[in-house]
C-alpha positions in Angstrom: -47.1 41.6 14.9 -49.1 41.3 11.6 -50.8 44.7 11.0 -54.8 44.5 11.3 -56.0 47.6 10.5 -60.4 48.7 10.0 -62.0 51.6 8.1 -65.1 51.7 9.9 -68.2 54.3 8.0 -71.4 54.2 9.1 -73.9 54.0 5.8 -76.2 57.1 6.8 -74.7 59.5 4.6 -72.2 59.5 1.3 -68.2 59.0 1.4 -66.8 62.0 1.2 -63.1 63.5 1.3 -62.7 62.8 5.2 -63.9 59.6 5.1 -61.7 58.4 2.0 -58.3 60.1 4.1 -58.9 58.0 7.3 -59.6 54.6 4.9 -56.2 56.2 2.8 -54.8 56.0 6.1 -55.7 52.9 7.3 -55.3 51.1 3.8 -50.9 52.6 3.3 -50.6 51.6 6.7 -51.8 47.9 5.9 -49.7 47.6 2.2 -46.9 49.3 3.7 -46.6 46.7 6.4 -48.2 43.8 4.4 -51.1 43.8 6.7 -54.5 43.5 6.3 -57.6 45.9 5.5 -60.6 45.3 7.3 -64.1 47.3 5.7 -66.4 47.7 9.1 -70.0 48.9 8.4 -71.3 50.6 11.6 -75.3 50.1 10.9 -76.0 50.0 14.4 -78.3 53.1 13.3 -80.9 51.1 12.1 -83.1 54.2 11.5 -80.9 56.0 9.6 -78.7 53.6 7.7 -79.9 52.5 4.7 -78.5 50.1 2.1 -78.2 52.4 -0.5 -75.6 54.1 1.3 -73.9 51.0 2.0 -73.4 49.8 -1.7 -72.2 53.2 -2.2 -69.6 53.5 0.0 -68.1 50.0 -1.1 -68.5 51.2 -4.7 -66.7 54.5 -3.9 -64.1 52.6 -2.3 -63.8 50.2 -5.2 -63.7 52.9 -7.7 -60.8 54.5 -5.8 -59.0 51.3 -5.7 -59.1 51.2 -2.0 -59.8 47.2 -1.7 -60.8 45.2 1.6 -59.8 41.9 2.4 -61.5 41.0 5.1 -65.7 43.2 5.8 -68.3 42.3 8.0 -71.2 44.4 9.6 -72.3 45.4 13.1 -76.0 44.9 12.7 -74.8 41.4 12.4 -73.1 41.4 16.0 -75.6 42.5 18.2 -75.2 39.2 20.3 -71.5 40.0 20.9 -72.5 43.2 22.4 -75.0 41.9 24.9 -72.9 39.7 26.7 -70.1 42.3 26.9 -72.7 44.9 28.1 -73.9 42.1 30.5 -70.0 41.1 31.7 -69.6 45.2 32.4 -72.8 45.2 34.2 -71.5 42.0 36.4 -68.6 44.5 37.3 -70.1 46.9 38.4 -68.5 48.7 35.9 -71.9 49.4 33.3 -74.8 50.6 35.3 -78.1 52.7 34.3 -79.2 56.3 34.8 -82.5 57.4 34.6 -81.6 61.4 33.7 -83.6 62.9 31.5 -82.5 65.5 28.6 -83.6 68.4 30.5 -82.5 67.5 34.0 -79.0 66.9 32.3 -78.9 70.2 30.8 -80.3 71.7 33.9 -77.2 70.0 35.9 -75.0 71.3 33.3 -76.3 74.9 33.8 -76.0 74.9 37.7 -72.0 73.4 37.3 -71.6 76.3 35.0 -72.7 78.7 37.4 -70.6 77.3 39.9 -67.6 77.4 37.9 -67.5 73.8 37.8 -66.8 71.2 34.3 -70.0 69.8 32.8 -69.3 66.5 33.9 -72.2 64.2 35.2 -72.5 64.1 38.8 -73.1 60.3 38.8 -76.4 61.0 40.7 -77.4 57.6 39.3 -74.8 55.3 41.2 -76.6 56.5 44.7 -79.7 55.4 43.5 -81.9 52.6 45.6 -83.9 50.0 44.0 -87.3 51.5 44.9 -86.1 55.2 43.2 -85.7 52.5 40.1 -88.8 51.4 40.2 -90.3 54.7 40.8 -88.9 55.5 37.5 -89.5 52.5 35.8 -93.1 53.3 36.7 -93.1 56.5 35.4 -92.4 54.9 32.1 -88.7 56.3 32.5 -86.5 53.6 30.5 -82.8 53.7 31.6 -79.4 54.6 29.1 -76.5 53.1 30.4 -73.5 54.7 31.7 -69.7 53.1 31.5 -68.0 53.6 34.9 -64.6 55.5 34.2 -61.6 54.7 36.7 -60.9 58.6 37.2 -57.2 57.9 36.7 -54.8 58.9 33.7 -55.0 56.7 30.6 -51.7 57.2 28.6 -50.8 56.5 25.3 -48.5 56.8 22.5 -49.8 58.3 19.6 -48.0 57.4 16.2 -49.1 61.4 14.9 -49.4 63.0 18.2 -46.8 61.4 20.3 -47.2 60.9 24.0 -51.0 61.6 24.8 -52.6 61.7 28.6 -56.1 61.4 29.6 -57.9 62.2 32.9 -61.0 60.2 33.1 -62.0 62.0 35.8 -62.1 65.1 34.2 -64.9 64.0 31.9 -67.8 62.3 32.0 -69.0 58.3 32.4 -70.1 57.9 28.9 -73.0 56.6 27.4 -72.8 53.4 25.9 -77.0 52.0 25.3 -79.2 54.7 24.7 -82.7 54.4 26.6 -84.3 52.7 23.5 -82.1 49.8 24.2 -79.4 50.6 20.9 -75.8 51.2 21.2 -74.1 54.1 20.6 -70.6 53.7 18.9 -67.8 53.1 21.4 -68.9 49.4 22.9 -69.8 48.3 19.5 -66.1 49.6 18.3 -64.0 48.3 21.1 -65.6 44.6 20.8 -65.1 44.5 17.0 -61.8 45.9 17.4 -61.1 43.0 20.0 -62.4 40.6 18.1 -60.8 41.3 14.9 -57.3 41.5 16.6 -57.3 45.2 15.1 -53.6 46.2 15.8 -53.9 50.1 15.0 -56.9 52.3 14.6 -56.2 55.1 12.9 -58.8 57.9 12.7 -59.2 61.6 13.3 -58.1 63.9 16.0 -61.6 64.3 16.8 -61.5 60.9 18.8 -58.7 61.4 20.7 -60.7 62.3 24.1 -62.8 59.3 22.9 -60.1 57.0 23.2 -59.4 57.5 26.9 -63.1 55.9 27.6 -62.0 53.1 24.9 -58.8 51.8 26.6 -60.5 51.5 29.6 -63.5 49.4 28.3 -60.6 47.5 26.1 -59.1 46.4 29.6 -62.1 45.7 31.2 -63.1 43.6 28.4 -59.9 41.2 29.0 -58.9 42.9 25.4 -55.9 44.7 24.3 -56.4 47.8 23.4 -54.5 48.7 19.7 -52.1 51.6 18.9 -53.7 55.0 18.1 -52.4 57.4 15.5 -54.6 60.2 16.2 -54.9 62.4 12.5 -55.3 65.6 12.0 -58.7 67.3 10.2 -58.8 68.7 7.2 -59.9 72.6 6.3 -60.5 74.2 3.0 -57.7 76.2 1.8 -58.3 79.3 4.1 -58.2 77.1 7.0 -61.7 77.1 7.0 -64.1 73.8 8.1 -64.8 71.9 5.2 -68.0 70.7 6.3 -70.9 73.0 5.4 -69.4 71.7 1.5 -69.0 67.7 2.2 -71.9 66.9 -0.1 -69.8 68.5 -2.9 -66.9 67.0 -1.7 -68.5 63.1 -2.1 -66.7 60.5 -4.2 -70.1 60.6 -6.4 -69.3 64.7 -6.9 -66.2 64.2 -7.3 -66.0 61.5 -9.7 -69.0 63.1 -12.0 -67.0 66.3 -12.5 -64.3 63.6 -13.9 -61.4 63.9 -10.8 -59.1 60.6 -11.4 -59.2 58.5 -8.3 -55.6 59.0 -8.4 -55.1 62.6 -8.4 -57.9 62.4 -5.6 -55.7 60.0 -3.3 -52.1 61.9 -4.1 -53.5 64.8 -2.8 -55.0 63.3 0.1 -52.1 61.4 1.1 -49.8 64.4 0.7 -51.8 67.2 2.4 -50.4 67.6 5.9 -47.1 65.8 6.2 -43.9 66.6 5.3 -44.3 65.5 1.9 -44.9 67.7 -1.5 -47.5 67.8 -2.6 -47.0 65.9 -6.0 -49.2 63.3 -8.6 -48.4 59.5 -8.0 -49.8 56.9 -9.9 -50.4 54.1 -8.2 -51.1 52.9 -4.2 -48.1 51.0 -4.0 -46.1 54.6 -4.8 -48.2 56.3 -2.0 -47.4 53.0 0.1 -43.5 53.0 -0.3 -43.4 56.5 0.7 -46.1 56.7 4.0 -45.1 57.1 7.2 -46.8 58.8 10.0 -43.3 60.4 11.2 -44.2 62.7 8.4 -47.7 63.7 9.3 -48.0 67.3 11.4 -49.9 68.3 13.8 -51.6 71.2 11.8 -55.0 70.8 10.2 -54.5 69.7 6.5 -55.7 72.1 3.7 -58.0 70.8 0.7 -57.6 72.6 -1.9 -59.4 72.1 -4.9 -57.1 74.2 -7.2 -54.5 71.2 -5.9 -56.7 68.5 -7.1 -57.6 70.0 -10.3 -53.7 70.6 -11.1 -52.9 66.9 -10.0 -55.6 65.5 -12.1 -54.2 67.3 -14.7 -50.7 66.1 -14.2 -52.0 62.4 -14.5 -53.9 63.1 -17.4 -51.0 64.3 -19.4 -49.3 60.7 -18.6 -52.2 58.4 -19.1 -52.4 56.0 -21.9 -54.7 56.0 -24.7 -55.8 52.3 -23.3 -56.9 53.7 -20.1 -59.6 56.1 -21.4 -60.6 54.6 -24.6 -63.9 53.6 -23.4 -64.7 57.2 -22.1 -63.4 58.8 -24.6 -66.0 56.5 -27.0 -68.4 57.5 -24.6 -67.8 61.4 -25.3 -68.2 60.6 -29.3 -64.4 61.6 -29.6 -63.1 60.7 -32.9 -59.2 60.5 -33.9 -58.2 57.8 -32.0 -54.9 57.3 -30.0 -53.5 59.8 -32.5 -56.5 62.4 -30.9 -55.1 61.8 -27.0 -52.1 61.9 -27.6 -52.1 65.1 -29.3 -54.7 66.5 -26.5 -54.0 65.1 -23.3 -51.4 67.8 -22.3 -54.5 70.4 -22.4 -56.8 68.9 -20.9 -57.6 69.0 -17.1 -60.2 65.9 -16.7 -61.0 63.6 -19.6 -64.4 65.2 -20.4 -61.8 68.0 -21.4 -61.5 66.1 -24.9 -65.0 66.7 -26.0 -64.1 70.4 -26.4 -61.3 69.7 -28.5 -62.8 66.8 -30.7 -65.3 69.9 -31.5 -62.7 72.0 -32.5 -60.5 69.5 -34.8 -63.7 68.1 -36.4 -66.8 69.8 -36.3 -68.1 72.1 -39.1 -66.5 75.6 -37.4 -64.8 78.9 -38.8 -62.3 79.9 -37.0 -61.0 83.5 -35.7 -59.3 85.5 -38.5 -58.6 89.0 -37.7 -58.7 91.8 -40.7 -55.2 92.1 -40.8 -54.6 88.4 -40.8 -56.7 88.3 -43.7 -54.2 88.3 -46.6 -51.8 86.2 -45.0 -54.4 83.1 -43.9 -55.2 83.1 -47.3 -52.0 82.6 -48.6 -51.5 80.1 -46.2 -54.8 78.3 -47.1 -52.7 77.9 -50.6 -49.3 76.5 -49.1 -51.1 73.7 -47.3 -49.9 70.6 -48.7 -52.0 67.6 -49.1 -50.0 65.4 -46.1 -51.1 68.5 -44.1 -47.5 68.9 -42.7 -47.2 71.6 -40.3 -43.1 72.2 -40.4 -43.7 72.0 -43.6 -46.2 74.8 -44.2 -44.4 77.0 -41.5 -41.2 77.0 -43.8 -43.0 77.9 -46.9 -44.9 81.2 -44.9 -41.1 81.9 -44.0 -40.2 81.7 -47.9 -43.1 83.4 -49.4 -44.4 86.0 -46.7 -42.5 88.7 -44.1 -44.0 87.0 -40.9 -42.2 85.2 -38.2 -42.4 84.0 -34.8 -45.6 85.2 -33.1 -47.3 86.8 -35.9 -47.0 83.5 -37.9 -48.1 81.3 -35.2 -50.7 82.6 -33.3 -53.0 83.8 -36.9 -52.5 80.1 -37.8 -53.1 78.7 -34.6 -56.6 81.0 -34.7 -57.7 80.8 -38.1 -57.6 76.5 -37.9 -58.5 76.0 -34.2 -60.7 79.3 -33.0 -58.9 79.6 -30.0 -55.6 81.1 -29.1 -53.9 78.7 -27.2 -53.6 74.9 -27.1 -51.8 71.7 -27.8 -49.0 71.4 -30.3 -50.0 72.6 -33.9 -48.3 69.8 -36.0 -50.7 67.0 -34.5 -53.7 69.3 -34.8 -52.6 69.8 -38.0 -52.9 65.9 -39.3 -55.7 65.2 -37.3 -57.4 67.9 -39.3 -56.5 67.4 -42.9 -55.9 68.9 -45.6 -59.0 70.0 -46.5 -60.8 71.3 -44.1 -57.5 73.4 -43.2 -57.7 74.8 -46.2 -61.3 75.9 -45.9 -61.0 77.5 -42.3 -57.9 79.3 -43.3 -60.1 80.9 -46.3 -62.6 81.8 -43.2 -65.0 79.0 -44.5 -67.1 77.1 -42.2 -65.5 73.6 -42.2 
């Protein structure tokens, strides 16, 4: 069986770091089995779609790396969905309920006093045709309910193992709304058949949802796929992540300068048996997926994780692959200036803050007691601005070691007291204008 597997947003909102795990998901599971990657725009919601959204979610998925083969759109398939709403109707097995929002809740209410489920009562199945035309009359237009079996629907879960649902215990769902537009689930399961999707993989949120599905799948004539079931995420706490989603978008994300990378290690690690540890490209994250190593507890997001990983790639990356932002910041120094940078730096827009320090017109911090000493240093600088070199002459021709040579040095040139290796800061600076700060000039 050739894995077919669909990441399916809807474009009314921006792709944030639940979205991007289920299409992580769904994109190891395809290059780990050489499958394929289907992009599925649910725009059914032509109200609140918009295209804007929709460009942005492919560009947040390009940016990531997290390439499609194969994409299409629902609002393009409506005629698929009438005739399979027309073949359930043939069966008896779609038919139409006039309820309205506050006799539903009013049911509700009554089998809650009773002690009963909030299931609907499928009042609309015993209705005649003149109580139909009564409400058409009324103006009432009718949604359309899917007529569930009432028998267990088993599956097995590739997260959650061996999963059991009682259609009976829950209610005929809707699949048309009154207005005539489809809601999600007959929309799904017809693209899924006709895409010979082999495995949808989604959250744990669906997994009541997918009773109803498997049911319509079989009515349909389709097959339904196998279900890995995920587990949500929650901020580090354990808390729901959702009242900070906006801040949690790719577009956030990617202006505070996260690596797509460090974004997708962490996502992919969270929540399995895995550590939690940088990777570098999709094929490493591939090699190593499996859903035998995904648990059952919700996953933590934790920004302090993302920030360290981001780090962590940083500190590897070549000068070729940031050139262009780093010319973008107004960095000078070159590959030289990354190299000697990049293993203090937590995103790239780190390296503004140190191309100020190495060559903007700065003193630097010189404490009174420091005084004496920086100045003799200022004098022992040779012109090649060697750093070993100058350290072995404050040996010879002063009393200070260790620490108290180091750190006035390291504050006199550079203003701060901690940082990347001296000797590189050293060259980059020069001569000169070591000199100068080390005589507390502004250089």
């Amino acid at each position: 069986m050739t894995t077919r597997v669909r990441f399916a947003p809807s474009p009314t909102g921006k792709l944030h770091v639940g979205n991007v795990r289920t299409a992580l998901m769904n994109v190891l599971q395809a290059r780990s089995t050489g499958g394929t990657f289907i992009l599925r725009i649910d725009d059914t919601d032509l109200e609140r779609g918009t295209q804007a959204y929709e460009d942005g979610i492919r560009d947040d998925l390009n940016w990531l790396g997290l390439h499609w083969q194969e994409t299409f759109s629902q609002s393009k398939r409506f005629n698929l969905y009438d005739e399979a709403a027309e073949k359930l109707k043939e069966m008896g097995l779609l038919y139409p309920a006039y309820d309205t929002a506050e006799e539903l809740d009013r049911q509700r209410k009554l089998q809650a006093v009773k002690g009963l489920p909030p299931i609907y009562d499928r009042r609309a199945l015993d209705l005649t045709d003149a109580q139909k035309a009564a409400f058409e009359t009324e103006g009432r237009k009718p949604h359309w309910r899917f007529k569930l079996s009432g028998n267990s629907v088993s599956w097995t879960d590739l997260v959650r193992g061996e999963q059991s649902i009682e259609t009976g215990s829950i209610s005929d769902p809707v699949l048309i709304r009154g207005d005539g537009s489809y809601l999600y689930t007959l929309p799904s399961v017809v693209d899924d058949i006709d895409a010979n999707i082999t495995h949808v993989i989604r959250g744990e949120d669906h997994v009541t949802n997918s009773g109803a599905q498997i049911e319509i799948f079989r009515a349909l004539g389709g097959v339904e796929p196998i279900f890995a079931h995920t587990p949500l995420l929650v901020d580090k706490d354990g808390g729901k992540l959702s009242k900070r989603l906006d801040s949690l978008s790719m577009g956030q994300l990617r202006e505070q300068g996260y690596e797509p990378m460090a974004i997708l290690s962490l996502l992919a690690k969270i929540g399995t048996s895995d550590p939690v540890e940088e990777r570098f490209t999709i094929k490493q994250l591939a090699d190593e997926f499996s859903f035998d190593k995904i648990g059952r507890a919700p996953a933590r997001f934790d920004d302090d994780e993302l920030r360290a990983l981001n780090a962590k790639i940083l500190h590897e990356t070549p000068y070729a692959q940031v050139e262009g932002r780093l010319d973008a910041l107004g960095v000078d120094g070159g590959e030289a200036f990354w190299l000697a940078i990049r293993d203090n730096v937590d995103v790239v827009d780190d390296a503004a803050g140190w191309n100020t320090t190495l060559f903007a017109p700065m003193a630097g911090m010189i404490d009174a007691d420091d005084k004496a000493f920086c100045d003799t240093a200022a004098e022992l600088v040779g012109d090649e601005a060697d750093w070993s070199e100058l350290v072995r002459k404050l040996k010879d021709n002063t009393d200070r070691k260790g620490r108290r040579l180091f750190m006035p040095l390291r504050k006199a040139l550079t203003g701060r007291d901690h940082g990347p290796e001296m000797g590189p800061l050293l060259r980059l600076m020069g001569a000169d204008r070591a000199r100068a700060r080390l005589r507390g000039e502004k250089a």
